[in-house]
C-alpha positions as a Python dict, from the first residue, in 0.01 Angstrom:
ca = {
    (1, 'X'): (0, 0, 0),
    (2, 'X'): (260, -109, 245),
    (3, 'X'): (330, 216, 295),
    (4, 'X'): (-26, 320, 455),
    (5, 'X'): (20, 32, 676),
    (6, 'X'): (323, 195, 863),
    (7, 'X'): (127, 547, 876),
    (8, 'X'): (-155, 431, 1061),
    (9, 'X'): (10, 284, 1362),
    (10, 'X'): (208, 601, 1362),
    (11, 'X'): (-80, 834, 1281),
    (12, 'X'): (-258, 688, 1651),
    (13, 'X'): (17, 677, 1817),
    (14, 'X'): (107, 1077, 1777),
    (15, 'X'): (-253, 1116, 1802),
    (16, 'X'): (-215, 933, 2154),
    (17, 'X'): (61, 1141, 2239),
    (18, 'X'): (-151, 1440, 2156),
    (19, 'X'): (-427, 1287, 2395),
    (20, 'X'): (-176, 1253, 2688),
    (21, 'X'): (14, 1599, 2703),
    (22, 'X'): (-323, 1705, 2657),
    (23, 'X'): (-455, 1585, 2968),
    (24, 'X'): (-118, 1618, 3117),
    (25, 'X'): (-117, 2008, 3036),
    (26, 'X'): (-496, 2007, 3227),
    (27, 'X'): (-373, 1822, 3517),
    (28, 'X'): (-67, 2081, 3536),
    (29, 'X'): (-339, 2402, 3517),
    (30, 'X'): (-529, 2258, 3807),
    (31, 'X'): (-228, 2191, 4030),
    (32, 'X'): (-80, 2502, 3973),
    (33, 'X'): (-374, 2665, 4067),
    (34, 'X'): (-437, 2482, 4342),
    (35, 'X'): (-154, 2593, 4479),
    (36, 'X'): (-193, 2918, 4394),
    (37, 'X'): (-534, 2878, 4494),
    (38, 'X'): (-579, 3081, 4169),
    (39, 'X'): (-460, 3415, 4265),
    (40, 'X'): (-210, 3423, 4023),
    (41, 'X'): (-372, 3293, 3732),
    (42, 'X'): (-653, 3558, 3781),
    (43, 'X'): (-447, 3836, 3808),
    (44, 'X'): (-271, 3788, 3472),
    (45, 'X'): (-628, 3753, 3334),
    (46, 'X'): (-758, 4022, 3458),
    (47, 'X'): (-441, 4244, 3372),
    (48, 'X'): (-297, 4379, 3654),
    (49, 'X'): (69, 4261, 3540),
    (50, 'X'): (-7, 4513, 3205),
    (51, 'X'): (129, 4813, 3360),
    (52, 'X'): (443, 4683, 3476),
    (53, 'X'): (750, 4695, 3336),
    (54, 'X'): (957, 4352, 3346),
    (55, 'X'): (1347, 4470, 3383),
    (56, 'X'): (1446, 4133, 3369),
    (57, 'X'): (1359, 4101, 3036),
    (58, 'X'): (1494, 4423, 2933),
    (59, 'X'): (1820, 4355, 3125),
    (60, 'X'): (1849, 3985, 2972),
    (61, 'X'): (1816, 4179, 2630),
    (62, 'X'): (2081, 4454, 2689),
    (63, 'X'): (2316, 4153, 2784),
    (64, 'X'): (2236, 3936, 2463),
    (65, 'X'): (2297, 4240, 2258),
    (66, 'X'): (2615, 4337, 2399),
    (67, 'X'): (2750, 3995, 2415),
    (68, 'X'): (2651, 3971, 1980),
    (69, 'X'): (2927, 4280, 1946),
}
């Protein structure tokens, strides 16, 4: 039984933990599009970044790959 004792405390605290990045992660969304006064947000919703092609990524790859040879 002692056992259950120790998992409780530790079973509210991560479910604390999951309550505050929780809230954290909310507070973060609204800043961000505060300051982006949403723009950006929307636009990724909305899909206008679909039919663009990120080169960064590609590039990053091409470098990973030849530095694995």
């Amino acid at each position: 039984m002692r056992g259950g004792a120790v998992a409780e405390p530790a079973k509210k605290v991560a479910q604390q933990t999951e309550e505050r990045l929780e809230n954290l992660a909310d507070t973060v969304r609204e800043k961000f599009d505060k300051v982006t006064e949403g723009t950006f947000r929307d636009r990724i919703k909305e899909g206008r970044f679909a039919d663009q092609t990120d080169h960064g990524v590609d590039q990053a790859r091409a470098e990973t790959e030849r530095k694995q040879d």
